[in-house]
C-alpha positions in Angstrom: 41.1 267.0 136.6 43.3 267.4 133.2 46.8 268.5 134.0 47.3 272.1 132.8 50.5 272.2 130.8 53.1 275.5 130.4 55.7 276.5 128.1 59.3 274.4 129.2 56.8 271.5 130.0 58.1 267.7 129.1 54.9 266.2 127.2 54.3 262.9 125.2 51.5 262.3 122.8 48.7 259.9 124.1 49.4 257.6 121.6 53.5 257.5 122.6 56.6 258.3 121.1 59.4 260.4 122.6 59.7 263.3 125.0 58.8 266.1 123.9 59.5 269.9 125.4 56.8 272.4 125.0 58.2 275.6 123.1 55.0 277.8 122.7 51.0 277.9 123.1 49.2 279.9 120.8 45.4 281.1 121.3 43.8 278.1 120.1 45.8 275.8 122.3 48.1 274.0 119.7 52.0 273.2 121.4 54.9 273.6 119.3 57.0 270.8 120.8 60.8 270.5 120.0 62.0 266.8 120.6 65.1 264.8 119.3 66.3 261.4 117.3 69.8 260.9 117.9 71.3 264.5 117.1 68.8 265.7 115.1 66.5 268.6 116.6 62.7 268.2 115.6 59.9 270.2 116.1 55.9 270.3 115.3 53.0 271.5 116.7 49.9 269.4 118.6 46.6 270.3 120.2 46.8 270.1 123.8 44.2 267.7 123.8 46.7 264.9 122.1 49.2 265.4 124.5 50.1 264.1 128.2 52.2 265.6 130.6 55.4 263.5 131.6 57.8 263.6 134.3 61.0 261.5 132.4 63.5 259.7 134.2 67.0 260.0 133.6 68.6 262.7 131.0 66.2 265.5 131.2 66.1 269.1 128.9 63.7 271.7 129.1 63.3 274.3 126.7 63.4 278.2 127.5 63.6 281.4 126.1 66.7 283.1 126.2 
């Protein structure tokens, strides 16, 4: 059973890298993900299918609208 993922959801691609909060779905199930190198603030968008949910340890964010 695949893990359904939500907006505010802490994700990682399959393949690894960082941490990674989800910011919005749109219809076709692409996740605009926000994530950050030192201070800098980045941000793209992956299929769902690319992506793993995470529970991190430690320092923990999670993105919402305000």
């Amino acid at each position: 059973m695949k893990v359904e993922i939500q907006v505010g959801d802490v994700v990682k691609l399959n393949s690894g890298g960082p941490n990674m909060a989800i910011e919005s779905i749109d219809k076709d199930d692409n996740m605009s993900c926000t994530w950050f190198e030192g201070s800098q603030r980045l941000s793209s968008a992956f299929h769902k299918d690319l992506l793993k949910k995470v529970t991190p340890i430690g320092n923990t964010f999670k993105v919402g609208r305000g």
